[in-house]
N, C-alpha and C positions, 0 to 999 in steps of 0.2 A: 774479485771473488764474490763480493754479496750480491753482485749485478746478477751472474752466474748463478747463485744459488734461488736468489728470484725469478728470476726467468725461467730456469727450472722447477721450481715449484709450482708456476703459471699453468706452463705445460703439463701437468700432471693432474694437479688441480679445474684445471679448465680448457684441457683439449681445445674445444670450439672455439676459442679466441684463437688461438694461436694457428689451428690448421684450418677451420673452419669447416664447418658438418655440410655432410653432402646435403643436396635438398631431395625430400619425401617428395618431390612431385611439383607441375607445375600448373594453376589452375584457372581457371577464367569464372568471374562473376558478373554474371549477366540481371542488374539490375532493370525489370521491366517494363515500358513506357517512359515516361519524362518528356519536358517539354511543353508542346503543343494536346502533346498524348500521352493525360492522366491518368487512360486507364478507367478500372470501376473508381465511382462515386457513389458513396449513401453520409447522407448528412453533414456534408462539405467535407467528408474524408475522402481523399484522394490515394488512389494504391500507388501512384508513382513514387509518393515519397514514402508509404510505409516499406516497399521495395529496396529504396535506395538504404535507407536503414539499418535493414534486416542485412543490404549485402557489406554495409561496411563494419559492422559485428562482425560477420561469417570474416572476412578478409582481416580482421585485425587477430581472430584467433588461430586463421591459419597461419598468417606469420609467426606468433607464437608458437604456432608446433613446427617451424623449419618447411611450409610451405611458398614457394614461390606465388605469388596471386598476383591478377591484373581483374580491375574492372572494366564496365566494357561506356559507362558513364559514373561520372563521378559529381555530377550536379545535374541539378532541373534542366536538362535539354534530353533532344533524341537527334540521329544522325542523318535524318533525313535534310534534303538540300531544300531550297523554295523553286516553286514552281511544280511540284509532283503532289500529287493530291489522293487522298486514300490508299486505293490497295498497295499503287504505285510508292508511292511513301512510305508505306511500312517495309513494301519488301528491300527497299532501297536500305531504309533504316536496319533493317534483321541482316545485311548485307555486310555492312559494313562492321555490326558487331561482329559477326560470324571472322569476320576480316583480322579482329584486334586480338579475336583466339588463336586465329592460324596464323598470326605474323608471333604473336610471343608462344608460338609453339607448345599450347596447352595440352598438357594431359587430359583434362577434361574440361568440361562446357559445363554448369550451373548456371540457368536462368529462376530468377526469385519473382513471382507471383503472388496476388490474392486472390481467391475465387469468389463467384458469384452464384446462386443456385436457389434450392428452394430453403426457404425463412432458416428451417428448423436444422440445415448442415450443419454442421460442425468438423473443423481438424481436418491438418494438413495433410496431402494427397502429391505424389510424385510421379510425372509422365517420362518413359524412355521409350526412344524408337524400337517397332518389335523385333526389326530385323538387328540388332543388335544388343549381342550377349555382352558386352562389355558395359552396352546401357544401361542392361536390365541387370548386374550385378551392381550398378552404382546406386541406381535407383533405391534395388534394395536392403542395400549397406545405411542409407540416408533416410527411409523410412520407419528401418527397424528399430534408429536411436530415436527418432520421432515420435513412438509408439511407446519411449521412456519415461514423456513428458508427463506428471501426474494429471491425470485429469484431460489430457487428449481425446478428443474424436478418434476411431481405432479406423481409420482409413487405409487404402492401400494402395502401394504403388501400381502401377498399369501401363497398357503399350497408349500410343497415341502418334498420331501422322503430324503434329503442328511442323510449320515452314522451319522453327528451328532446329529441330530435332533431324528431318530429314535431309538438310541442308551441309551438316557438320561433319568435316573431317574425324574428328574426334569425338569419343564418348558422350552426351550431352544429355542432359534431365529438366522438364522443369520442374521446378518445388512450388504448388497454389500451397503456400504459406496460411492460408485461413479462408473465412467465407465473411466477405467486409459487409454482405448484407445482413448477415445474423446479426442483432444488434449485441449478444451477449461474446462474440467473440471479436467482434468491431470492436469492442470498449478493452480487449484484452490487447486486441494489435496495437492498438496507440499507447500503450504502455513500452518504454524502455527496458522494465521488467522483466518482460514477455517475448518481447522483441529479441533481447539479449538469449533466452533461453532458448527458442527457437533456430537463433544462429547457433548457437554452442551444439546441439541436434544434429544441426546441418555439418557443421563444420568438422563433427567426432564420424559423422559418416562417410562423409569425403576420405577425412584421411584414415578409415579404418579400409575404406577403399583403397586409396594407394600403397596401402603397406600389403594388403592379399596382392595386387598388381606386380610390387617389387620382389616379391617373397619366389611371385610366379614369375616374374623375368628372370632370376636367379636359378630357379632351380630347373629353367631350360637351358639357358646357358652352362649350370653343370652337367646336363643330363648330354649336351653335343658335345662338351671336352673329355667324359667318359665316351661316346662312342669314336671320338677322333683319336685314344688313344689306343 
């Protein structure tokens, strides 16, 4: 009987254990360069690893919010083989990420960036392909919590042709996370601080994105069971 009455209170008390919650969506983080290919450099900062960083915050807080997440590296390498050299090697490398979104069958693509440009830029900026409306709503789901940040550069998201964006079955954005050439926003990225807030941005955008997504797969699916009856 007290087995029963525990078990029952579990269930009630904590649903999710016991039936386990659907998941909000399934995502891919695309940490950029690694490897051989660090990416921008100013002042022996390498954007590879502040990349890598940035995406394993982003991916630790989607699992806390009931997102399924894959990254597309999880250490200092990139997926290029030996023997291909340059252009050859990256698209080989963008290939195979692209590969590890569409085998775990990602709702969406997030590839994490730092940009480079003139001295005085500042604050994160977000690329979706133009020909996609699904892009350009995640984009700006990921921008607008962005633009939360106190003291952010008030940048915007925009269309853009990069190989990975045009490439991808599914939804895909990149995030230039900062300008590693400023040196006032360099000295913010290498902060874990910083780092971490900039994931938490990312990762309330994503999933403020999938929840409009499910919200809108629902209420097609009731709008055909109202016509079909």
């Amino acid at each position: 009987m007290l087995i029963r009455i525990i078990v029952l209170c579990t269930i009630i008390l904590c649903p999710s254990i016991c039936w386990g919650e659907v998941s909000l969506g399934k995502v891919a983080i695309d940490p950029g360069h690694g490897g051989y290919d660090p990416g921008a450099i100013r002042q022996g900062i390498m954007e590879k690893q502040i990349n890598l960083e940035i995406a394993f915050e982003v991916e630790k807080i989607l699992k806390q919010n009931n997102v399924d997440v894959i990254l597309t590296r999880y250490g200092d390498y990139n997926h290029a083989v030996p023997g291909l050299r340059k252009k050859e090697a990256k698209r080989y490398d963008f290939e195979r990420r692209i590969d590890f979104a569409r085998n775990f069958d990602a709702d969406i693509m997030v590839s994490i960036h730092c940009n480079v440009g003139r001295r005085r830029c500042m604050g994160p900026e977000t690329f979706y392909y133009g020909k996609s409306v699904q892009g350009k709503l995640l984009a700006e789901q990921i921008q607008r919590e962005l633009h939360k940040i106190p003291g952010i550069g008030k940048r915007s998201y925009k269309p853009g042709s990069y190989y990975i964006l045009t490439r991808t079955s599914m939804p895909c954005v990149i995030i230039e996370m900062g300008f590693i050439n400023n040196p006032k926003e360099r000295k913010l990225l290498m902060g874990q601080e910083y780092r971490h807030v900039l994931a938490k941005a990312t990762a309330d955008g994503i999933i403020e994105y999938l929840k409009i997504k499910r919200n809108s797969e629902t209420e097609t699916k009731s709008l055909q069971n109202t016509n079909y009856q």
